[in-house]
N, C-alpha and C positions, 0 to 999 in steps of 0.2 A: 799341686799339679805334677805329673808326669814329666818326668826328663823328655820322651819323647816327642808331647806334645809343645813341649817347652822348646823345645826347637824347630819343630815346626812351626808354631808361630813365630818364632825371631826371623827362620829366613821367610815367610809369609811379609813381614815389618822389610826385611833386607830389602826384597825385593820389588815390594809397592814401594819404598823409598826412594830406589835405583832408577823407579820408572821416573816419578817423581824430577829426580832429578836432569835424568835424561834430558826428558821435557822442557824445563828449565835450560837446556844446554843447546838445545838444539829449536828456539823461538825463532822463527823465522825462516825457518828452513825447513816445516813442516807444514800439515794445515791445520785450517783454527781448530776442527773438529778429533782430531789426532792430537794437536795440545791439550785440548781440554779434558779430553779422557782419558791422558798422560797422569795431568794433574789430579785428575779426580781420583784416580787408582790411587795417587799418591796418597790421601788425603786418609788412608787407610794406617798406615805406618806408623805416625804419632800415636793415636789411642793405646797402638799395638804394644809401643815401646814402652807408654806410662806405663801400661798392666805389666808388663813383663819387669819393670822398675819395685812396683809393690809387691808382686813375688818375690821376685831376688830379695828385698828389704825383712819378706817374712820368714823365708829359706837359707838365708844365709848366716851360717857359723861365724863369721866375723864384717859384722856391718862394716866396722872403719877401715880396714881395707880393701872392701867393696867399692866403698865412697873412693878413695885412691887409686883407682884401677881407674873407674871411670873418667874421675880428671884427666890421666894420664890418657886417656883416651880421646878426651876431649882438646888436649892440647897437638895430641900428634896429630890427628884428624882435621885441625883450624887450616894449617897451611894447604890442604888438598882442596877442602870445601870453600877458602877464598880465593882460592885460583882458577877452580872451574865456573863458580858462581857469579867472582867479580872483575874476574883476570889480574889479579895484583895479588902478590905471595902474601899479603896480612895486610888483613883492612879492622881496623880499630871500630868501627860503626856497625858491623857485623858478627853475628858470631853464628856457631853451628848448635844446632838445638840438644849435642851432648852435653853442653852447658847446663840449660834448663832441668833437664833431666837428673842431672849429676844434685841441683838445686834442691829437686822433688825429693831424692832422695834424701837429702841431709836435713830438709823438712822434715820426714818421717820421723828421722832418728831423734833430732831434738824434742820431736811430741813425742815419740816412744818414753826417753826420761823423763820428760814433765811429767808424764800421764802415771807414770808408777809412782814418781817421788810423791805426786799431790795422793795416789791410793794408797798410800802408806798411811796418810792422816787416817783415814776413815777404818773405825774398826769393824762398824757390822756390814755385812756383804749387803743388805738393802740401800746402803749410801755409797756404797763403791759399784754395784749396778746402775743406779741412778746418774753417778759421776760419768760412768762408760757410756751411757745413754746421751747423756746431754753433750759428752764431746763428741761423741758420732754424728749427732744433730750439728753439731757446728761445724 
């Protein structure tokens, strides 16, 4: 993918998130039909950020400090998302979905290893297509 488009979809993500949360911020004080198509916009963002997660993961020069950025991401970002969400600077029952994501990512990397080290066994490429095959299926 394109740098360009690559950032257009991120603030595309930024900003159905933002509405997203808006929404979330201001229940009560809007009407049902302005919530709901708040939320609904929202609902747009996740997908956005996983795809944009599997790129980065295939795009980038140094996975493990990819994965570290994000933490760091994830942790400075917890105190703002618990205080507009839940009013309390850090709520332990909660968390903000950089979390998950940061998750998805370190998913990838672990199957990225397994998946070479197990293709290393297999010497003819008709058993190492087939291997690619069936973990794709899974």
């Amino acid at each position: 993918m394109t740098t360009k488009k690559y950032y257009i979809l991120k603030w595309i993500a930024i900003f159905t998130m933002l509405t997203d949360h808006i929404a979330i911020i201001l229940d009560g004080c809007i009407s049902l039909e302005c919530y709901i198509a708040m939320r609904t916009v929202g609902r747009i963002a996740f997908p956005l950020f996983c795809y944009m997660i599997a790129e980065s993961f295939y795009f980038t020069t140094n996975p493990k400090r990819h994965l570290q950025r994000l933490l760091l991401l994830a942790v400075i970002s917890e105190i703002p998302y618990d205080y507009s969400m839940y009013g309390v600077w850090f709520d332990l029952s909660n968390r903000n979905v950089i979390f998950t994501l940061a998750l998805g990512f370190f998913a990838l990397l672990v199957t990225k290893n397994k998946v070479y080290n197990i293709l290393k066994i297999f010497k003819s490429t008709k058993q190492r297509n087939f291997l690619l095959l069936y973990c794709g299926l899974i």
